[in-house]
C-alpha positions in Angstrom: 7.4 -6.5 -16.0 7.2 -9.0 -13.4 10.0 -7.7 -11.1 7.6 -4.2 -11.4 4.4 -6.2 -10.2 6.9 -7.4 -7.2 7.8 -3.6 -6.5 3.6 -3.0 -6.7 2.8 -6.3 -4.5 5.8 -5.0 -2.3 4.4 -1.4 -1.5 0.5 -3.6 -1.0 1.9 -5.3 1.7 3.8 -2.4 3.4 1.3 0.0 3.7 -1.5 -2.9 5.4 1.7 -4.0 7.4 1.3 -0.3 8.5 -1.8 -0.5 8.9 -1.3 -3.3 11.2 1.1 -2.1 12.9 -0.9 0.7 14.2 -4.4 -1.2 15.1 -2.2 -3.4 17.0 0.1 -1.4 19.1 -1.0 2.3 18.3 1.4 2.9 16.2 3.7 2.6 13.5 7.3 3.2 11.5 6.7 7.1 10.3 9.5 7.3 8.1 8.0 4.0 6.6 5.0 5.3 6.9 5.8 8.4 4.5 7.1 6.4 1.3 3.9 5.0 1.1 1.9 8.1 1.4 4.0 9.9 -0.6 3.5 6.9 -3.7 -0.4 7.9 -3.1 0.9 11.0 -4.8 3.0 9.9 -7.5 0.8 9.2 -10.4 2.6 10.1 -13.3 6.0 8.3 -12.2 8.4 6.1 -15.0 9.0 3.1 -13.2 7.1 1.2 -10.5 10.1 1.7 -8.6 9.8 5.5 -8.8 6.5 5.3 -7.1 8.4 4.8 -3.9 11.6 7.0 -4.8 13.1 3.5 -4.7 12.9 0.3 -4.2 14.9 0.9 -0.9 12.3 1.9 0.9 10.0 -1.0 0.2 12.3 -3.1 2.9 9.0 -3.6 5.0 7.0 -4.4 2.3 9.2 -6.6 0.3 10.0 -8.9 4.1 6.1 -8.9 4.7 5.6 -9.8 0.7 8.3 -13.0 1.5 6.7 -14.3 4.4 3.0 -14.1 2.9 4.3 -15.8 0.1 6.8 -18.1 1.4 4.9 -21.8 1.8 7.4 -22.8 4.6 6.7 -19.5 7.2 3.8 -18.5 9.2 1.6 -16.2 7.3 -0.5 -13.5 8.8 -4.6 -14.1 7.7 -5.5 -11.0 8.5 -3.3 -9.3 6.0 -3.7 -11.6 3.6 -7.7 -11.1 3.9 -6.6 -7.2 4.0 -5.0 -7.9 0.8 -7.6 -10.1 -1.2 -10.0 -7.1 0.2 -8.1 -4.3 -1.3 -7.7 -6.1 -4.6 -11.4 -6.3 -4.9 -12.0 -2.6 -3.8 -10.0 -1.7 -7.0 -12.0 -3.4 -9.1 -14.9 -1.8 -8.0 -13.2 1.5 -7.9 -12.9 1.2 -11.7 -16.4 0.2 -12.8 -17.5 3.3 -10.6 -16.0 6.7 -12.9 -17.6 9.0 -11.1 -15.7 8.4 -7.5 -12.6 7.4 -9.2 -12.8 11.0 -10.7 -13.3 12.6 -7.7 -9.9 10.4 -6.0 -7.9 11.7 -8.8 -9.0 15.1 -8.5 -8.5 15.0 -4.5 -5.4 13.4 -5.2 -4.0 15.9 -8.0 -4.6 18.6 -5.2 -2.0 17.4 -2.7 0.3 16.3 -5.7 2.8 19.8 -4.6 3.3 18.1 -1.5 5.0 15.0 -2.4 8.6 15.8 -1.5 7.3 17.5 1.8 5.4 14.2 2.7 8.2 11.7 1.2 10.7 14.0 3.8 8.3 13.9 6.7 7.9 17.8 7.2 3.9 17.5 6.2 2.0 14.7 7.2 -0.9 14.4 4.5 -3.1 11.7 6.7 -5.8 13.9 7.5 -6.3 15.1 4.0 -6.0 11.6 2.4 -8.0 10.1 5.2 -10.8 12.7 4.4 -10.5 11.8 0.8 -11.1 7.9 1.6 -13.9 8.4 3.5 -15.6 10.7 0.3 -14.9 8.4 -2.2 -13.7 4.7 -1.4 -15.3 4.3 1.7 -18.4 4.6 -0.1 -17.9 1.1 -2.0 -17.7 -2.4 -1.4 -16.1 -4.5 -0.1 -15.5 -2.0 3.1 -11.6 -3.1 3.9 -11.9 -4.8 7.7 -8.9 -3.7 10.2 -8.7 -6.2 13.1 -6.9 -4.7 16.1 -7.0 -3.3 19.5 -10.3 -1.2 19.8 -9.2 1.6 21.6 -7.1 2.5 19.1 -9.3 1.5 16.2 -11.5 4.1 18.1 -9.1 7.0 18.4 -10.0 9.1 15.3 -6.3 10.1 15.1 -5.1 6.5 14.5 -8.3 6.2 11.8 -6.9 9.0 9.7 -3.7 7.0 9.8 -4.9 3.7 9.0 -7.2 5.0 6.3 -4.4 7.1 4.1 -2.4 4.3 4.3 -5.2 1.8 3.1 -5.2 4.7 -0.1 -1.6 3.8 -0.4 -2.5 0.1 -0.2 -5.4 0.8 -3.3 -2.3 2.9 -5.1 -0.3 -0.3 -4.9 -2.7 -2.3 -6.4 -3.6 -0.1 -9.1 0.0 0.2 -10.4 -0.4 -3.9 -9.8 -3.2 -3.7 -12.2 -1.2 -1.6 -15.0 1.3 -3.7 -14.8 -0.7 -6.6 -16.0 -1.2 -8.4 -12.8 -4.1 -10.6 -11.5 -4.6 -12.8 -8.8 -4.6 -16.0 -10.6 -1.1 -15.2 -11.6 -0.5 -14.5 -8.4 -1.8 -17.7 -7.1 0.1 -19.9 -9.2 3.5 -17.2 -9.4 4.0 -17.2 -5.9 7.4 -19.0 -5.9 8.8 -16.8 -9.0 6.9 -13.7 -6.8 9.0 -14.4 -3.6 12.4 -15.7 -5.7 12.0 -12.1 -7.5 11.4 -10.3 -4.1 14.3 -12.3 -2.1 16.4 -10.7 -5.3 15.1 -7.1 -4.6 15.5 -7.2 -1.2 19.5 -8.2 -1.5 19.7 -5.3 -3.4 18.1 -2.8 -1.0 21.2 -4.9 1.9 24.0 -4.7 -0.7 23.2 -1.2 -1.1 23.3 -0.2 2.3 19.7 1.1 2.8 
């Protein structure tokens, strides 16, 4: 159970490492980039590790998930505020049926495309982006993205950074189901990045 709130925690961090990645320089990892869209639509998967085909391609997410939670390197703020913010959007998202309906809905419309998207020959931003903006977008906390404003201003890079911040709520959700809450995290974090050192020397010893 824990190792599976590691694999959730993991694909958190990738997809606002993303995120990052693209209101800093404009742009990001796409293959990366398509694991984490494509867990958006995975909803009725058996294992946490299933919602990203694999823990192999969590490599980002599990090196950005060490570093956050290792007391000895220098942790990004920004993410972690990116990460605290998400966490609370969720909870808000599921006092509020009515837009959390409407997300599933949205979401169970694209759900034929998720071996397209997880193989990069359909790019589901604009669709997912449009989705965000109709339902989450519409609660608090609104999720702050610190970066370089002329790409925060491009409405291409917006769409980008705003499916991925669905991917990012996804992650915490299956966080959620899996029993997790952030005073376990607080006081876990040691076990959390032990566990995630462990899944990441599987994703080397593995080749991928």
């Amino acid at each position: 159970m824990r190792e599976g709130r590691v694999i959730a925690l993991a694909g958190l961090f990738q997809a606002l490492a993303l995120v990052r990645a693209i209101a800093q320089r404009g742009n990001c990892d796409t293959s990366i980039a398509c694991h984490s869209l494509a867990s958006v639509l995975r909803i009725d998967a058996d294992s946490p590790a299933d919602v990203y085909a694999g823990v192999g391609n969590l490599r980002l997410g599990l090196e950005t998930l060490i570093a956050q939670l290792d007391e000895n390197s220098k942790r990004d703020l920004a993410l972690t505020r990116m990460a605290v913010q998400v966490m609370r959007l969720e909870r808000t998202l599921m006092r509020h049926h009515k837009i959390l309906a409407a997300l599933r809905g949205g979401i169970d419309g694209l759900r034929a495309l998720t071996a397209q998207v997880e193989a990069g020959t359909v790019d589901p931003s604009g669709r997912l982006a449009e989705l965000y903006a109709n339902t989450l977008s519409r609660l608090q906390p609104r999720i702050m993205v610190e970066g370089n404003p002329a790409y925060l201003q491009q409405s291409a890079q917006v769409d980008r950074i705003r499916s991925l911040l669905m991917a990012a709520v996804r992650a915490v959700v299956l966080w959620r189901q899996l029993g997790g809450n952030q005073f376990s995290l607080l006081f876990r974090r040691r076990q959390y990045a032990m566990l995630a050192r462990g899944l990441l020397a599987q994703c080397t010893i593995a080749g991928v």
